[in-house]
Backbone as JSON, one array per atom type, in Angstrom:
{
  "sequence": "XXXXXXXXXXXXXXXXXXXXXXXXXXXXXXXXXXXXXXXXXXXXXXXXXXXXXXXXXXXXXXXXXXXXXXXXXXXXXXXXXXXXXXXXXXXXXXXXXXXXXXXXXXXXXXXXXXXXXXXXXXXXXXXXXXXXXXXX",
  "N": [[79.02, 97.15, 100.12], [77.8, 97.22, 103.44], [76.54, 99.74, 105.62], [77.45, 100.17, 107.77], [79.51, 98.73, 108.06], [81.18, 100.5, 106.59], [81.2, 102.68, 108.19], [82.91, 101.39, 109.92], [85.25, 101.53, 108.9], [86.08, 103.58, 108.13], [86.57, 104.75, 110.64], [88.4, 102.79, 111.66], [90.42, 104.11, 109.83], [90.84, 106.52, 110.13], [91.79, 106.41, 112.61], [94.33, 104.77, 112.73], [95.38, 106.58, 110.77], [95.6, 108.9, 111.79], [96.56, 108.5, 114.36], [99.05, 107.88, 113.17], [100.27, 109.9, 112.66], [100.4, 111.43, 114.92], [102.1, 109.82, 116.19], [104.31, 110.68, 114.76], [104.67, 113.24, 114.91], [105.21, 113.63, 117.6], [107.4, 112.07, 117.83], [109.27, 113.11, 116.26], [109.39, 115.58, 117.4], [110.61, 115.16, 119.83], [112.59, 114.65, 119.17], [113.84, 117.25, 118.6], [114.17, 118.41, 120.74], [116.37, 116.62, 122.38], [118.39, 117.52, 121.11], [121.42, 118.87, 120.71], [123.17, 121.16, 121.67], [123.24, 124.65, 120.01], [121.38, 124.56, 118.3], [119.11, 123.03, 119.37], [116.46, 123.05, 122.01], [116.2, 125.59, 120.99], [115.65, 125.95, 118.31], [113.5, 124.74, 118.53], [110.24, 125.83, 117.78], [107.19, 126.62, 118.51], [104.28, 128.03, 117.17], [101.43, 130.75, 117.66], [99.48, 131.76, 116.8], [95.95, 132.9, 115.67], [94.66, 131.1, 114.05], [96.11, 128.85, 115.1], [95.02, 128.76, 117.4], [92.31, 128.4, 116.82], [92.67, 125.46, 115.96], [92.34, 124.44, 118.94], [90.01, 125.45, 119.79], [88.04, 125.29, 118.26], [87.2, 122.15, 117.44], [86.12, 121.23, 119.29], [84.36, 121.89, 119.96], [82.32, 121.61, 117.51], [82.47, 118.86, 117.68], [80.57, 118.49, 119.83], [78.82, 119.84, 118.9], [77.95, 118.11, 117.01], [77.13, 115.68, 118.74], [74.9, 115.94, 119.86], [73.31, 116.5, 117.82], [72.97, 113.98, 116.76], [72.31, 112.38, 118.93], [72.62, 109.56, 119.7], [73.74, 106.83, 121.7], [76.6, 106.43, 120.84], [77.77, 108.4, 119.89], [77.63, 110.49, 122.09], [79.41, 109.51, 123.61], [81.54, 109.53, 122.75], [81.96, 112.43, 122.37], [82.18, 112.92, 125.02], [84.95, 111.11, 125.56], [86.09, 113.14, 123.66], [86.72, 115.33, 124.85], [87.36, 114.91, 127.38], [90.56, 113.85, 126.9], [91.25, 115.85, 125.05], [91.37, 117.82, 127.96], [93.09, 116.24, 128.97], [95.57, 116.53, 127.72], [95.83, 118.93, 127.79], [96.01, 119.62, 130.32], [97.71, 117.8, 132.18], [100.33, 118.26, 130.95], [101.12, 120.14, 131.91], [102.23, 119.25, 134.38], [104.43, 117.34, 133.78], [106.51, 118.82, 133.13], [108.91, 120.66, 130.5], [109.19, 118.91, 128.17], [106.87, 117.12, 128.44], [104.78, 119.23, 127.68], [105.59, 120.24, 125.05], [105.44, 117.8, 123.4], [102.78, 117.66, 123.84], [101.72, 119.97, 122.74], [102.33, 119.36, 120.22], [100.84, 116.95, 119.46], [98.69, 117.87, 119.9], [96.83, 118.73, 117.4], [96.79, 116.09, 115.48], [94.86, 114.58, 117.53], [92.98, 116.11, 117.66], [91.62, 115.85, 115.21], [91.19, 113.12, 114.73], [89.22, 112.71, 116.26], [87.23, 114.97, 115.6], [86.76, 114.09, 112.99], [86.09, 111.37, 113.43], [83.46, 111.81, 114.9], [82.24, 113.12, 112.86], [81.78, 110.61, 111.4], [80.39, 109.15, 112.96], [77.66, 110.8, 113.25], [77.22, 111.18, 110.81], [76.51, 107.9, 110.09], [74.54, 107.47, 111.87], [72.7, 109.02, 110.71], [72.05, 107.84, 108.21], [71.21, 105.65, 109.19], [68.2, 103.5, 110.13], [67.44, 104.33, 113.68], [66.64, 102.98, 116.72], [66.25, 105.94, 119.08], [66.95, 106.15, 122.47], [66.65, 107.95, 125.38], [68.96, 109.09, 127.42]],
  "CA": [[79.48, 97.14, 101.5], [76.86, 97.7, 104.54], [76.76, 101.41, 105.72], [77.78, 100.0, 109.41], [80.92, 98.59, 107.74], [81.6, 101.92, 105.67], [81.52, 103.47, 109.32], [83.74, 101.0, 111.1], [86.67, 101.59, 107.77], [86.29, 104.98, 107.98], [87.52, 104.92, 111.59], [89.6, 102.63, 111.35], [91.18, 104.77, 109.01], [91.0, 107.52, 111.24], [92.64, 106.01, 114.12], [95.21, 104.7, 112.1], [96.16, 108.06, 109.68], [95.96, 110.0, 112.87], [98.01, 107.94, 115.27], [100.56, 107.26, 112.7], [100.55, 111.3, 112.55], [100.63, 111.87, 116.29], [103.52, 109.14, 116.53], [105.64, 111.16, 113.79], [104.54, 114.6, 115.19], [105.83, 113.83, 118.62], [109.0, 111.36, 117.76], [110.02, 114.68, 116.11], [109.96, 117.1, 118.52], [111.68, 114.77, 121.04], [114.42, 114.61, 118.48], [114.38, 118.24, 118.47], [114.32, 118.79, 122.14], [117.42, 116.41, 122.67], [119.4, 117.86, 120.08], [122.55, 119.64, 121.73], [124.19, 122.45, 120.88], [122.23, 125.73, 119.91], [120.42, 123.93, 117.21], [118.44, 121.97, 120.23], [115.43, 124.0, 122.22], [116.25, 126.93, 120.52], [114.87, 125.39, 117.13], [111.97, 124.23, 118.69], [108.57, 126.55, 117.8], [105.53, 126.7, 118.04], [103.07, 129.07, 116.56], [100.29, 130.68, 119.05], [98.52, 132.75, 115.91], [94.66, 132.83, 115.57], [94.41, 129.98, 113.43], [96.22, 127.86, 115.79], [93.87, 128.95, 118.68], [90.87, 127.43, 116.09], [92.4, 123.93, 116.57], [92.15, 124.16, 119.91], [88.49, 125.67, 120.15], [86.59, 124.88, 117.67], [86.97, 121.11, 116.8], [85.28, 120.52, 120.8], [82.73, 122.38, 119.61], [82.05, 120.72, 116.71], [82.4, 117.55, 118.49], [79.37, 118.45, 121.05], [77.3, 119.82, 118.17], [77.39, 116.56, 116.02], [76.59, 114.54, 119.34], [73.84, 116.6, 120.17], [72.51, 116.41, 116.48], [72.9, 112.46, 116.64], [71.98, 111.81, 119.86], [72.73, 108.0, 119.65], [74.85, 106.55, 122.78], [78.07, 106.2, 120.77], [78.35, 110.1, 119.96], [77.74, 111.46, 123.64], [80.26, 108.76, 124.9], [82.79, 109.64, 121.71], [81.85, 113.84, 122.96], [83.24, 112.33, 126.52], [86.36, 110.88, 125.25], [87.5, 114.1, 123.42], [87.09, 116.35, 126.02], [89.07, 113.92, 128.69], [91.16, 113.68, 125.73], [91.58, 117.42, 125.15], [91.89, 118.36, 129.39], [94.33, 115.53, 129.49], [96.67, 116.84, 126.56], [96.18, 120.14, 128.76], [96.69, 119.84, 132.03], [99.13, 116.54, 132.78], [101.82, 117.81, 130.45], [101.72, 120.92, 133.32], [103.15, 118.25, 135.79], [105.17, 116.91, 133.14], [107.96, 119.51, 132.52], [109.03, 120.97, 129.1], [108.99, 117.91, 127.15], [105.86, 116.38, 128.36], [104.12, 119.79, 127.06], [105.9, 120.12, 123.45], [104.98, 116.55, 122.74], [101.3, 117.63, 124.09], [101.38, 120.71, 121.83], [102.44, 119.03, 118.64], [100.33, 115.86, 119.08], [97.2, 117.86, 120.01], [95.91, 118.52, 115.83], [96.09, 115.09, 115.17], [94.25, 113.81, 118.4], [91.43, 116.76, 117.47], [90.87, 115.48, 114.04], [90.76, 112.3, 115.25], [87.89, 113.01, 117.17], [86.19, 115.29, 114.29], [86.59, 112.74, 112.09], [85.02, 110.19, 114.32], [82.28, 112.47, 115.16], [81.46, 113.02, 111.74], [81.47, 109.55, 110.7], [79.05, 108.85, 113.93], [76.82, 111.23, 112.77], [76.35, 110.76, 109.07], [76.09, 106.62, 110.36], [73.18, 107.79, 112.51], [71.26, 109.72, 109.78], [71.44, 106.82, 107.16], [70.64, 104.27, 109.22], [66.9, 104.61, 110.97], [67.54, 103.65, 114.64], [65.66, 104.07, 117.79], [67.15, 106.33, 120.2], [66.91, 106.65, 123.56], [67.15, 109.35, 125.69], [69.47, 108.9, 129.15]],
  "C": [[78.39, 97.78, 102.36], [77.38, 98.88, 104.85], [77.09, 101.26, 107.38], [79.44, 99.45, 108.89], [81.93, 99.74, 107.26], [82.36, 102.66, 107.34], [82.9, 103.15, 109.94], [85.09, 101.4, 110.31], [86.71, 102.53, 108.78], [86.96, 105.77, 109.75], [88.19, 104.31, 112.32], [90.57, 103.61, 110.58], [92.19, 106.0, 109.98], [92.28, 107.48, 112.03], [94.34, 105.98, 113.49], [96.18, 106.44, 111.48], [96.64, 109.33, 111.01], [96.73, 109.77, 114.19], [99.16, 107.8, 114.85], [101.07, 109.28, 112.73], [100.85, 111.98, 113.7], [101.86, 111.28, 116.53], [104.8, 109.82, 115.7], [105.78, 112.57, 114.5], [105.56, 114.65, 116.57], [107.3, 113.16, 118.92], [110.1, 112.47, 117.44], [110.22, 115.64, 116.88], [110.53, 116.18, 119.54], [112.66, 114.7, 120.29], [114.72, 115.49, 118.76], [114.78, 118.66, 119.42], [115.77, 117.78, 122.73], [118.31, 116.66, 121.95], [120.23, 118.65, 121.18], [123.33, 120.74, 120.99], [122.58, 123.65, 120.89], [120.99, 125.36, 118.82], [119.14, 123.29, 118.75], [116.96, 122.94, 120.86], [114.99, 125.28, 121.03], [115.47, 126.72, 118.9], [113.42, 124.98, 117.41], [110.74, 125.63, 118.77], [107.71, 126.67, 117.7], [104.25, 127.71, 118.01], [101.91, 128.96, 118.01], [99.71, 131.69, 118.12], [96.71, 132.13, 116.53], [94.2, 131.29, 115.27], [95.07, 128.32, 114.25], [95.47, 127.58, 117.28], [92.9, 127.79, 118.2], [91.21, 126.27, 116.19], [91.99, 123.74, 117.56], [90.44, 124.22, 120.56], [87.31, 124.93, 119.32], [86.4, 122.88, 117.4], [86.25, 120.38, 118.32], [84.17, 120.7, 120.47], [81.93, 121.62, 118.56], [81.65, 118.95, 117.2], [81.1, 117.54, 119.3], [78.59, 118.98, 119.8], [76.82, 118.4, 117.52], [76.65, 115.58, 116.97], [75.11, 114.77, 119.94], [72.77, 116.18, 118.23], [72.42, 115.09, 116.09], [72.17, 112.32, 117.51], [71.55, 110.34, 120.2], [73.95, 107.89, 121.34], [76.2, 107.0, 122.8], [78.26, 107.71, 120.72], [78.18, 110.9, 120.92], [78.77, 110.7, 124.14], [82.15, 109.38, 124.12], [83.21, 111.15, 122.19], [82.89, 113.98, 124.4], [84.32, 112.67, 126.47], [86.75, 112.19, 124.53], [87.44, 114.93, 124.52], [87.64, 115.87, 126.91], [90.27, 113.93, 127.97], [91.99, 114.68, 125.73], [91.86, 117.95, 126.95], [92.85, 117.49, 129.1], [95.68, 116.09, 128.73], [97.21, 118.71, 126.92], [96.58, 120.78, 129.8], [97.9, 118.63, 132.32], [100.11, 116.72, 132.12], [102.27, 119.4, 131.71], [102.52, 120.53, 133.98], [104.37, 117.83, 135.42], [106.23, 117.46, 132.65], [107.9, 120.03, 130.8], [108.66, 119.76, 128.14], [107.76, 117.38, 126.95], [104.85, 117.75, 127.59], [104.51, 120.25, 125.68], [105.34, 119.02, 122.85], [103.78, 116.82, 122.42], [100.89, 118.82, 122.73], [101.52, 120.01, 120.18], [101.46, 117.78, 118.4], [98.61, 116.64, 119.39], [96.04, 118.01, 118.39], [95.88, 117.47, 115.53], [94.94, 114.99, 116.12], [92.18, 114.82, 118.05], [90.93, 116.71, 116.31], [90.21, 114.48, 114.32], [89.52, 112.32, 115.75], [86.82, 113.32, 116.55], [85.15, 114.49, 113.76], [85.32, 111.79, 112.65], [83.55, 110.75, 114.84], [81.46, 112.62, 114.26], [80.75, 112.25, 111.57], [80.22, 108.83, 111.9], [77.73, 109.63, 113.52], [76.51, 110.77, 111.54], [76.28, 108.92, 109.52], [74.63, 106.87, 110.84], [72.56, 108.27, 111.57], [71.07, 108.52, 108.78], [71.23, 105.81, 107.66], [69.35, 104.45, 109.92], [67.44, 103.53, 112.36], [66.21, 104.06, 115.6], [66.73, 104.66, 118.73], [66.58, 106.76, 121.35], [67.45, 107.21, 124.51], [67.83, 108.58, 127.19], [70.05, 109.94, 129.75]]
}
């Protein structure tokens, strides 16, 4: 299999494993949030430890080092998309009331693997294949 096909699986895969994970993550907490009775909000929690900070920080970071260490088109445009990505999953569930920011909190670890992922697999594509790159 060509090492440009390897790439395109591998996020396919991505997209896939991590949308089907964002669509379960957040179908669930709207169950939980219309539940009635004391079982309903009151069940709903979500962790604000250390380690859940590190999803939030570090996988941007990561994301801008790999595109910086590629420096091919697709990984400054992929760098883009998570950070619109990441503000959007931050600020518009503000506007959006309780629900629109539970959904945002539980769907944001997929959406920042997602991204990882795809960052990775842009990078290690770029090192094994020889391209030219130019600078813009």
């Amino acid at each position: 299999m060509p090492r440009r096909h390897v790439a395109r699986v591998t996020l396919l895969l991505d997209a896939l494993v991590c949308g089907l994970w964002a669509y379960w993550a957040a179908s669930s907490m709207l169950r939980q949030l219309s539940a009635t009775g004391s079982g309903g909000i009151g069940a709903v929690s979500v962790g604000g430890g250390l380690l859940e900070s590190l999803f939030t920080v570090v996988p941007p970071i990561v994301t801008i080092l790999l595109a910086r260490a590629s420096g091919s088109r697709v990984s400054k445009h992929w760098r883009n998309a998570h950070l619109a990505a990441l503000l959007a999953l931050i600020i518009l569930p503000m506007m959006g009331g309780l629900r629109a920011m539970m959904v945002s909190i539980v769907v944001l670890l997929p959406v920042q693997l997602f991204f990882v992922i795809g960052a990775l697999t842009i990078w290690l594509d770029d090192r094994r294949s020889p391209s030219i790159t130019t600078e813009s």
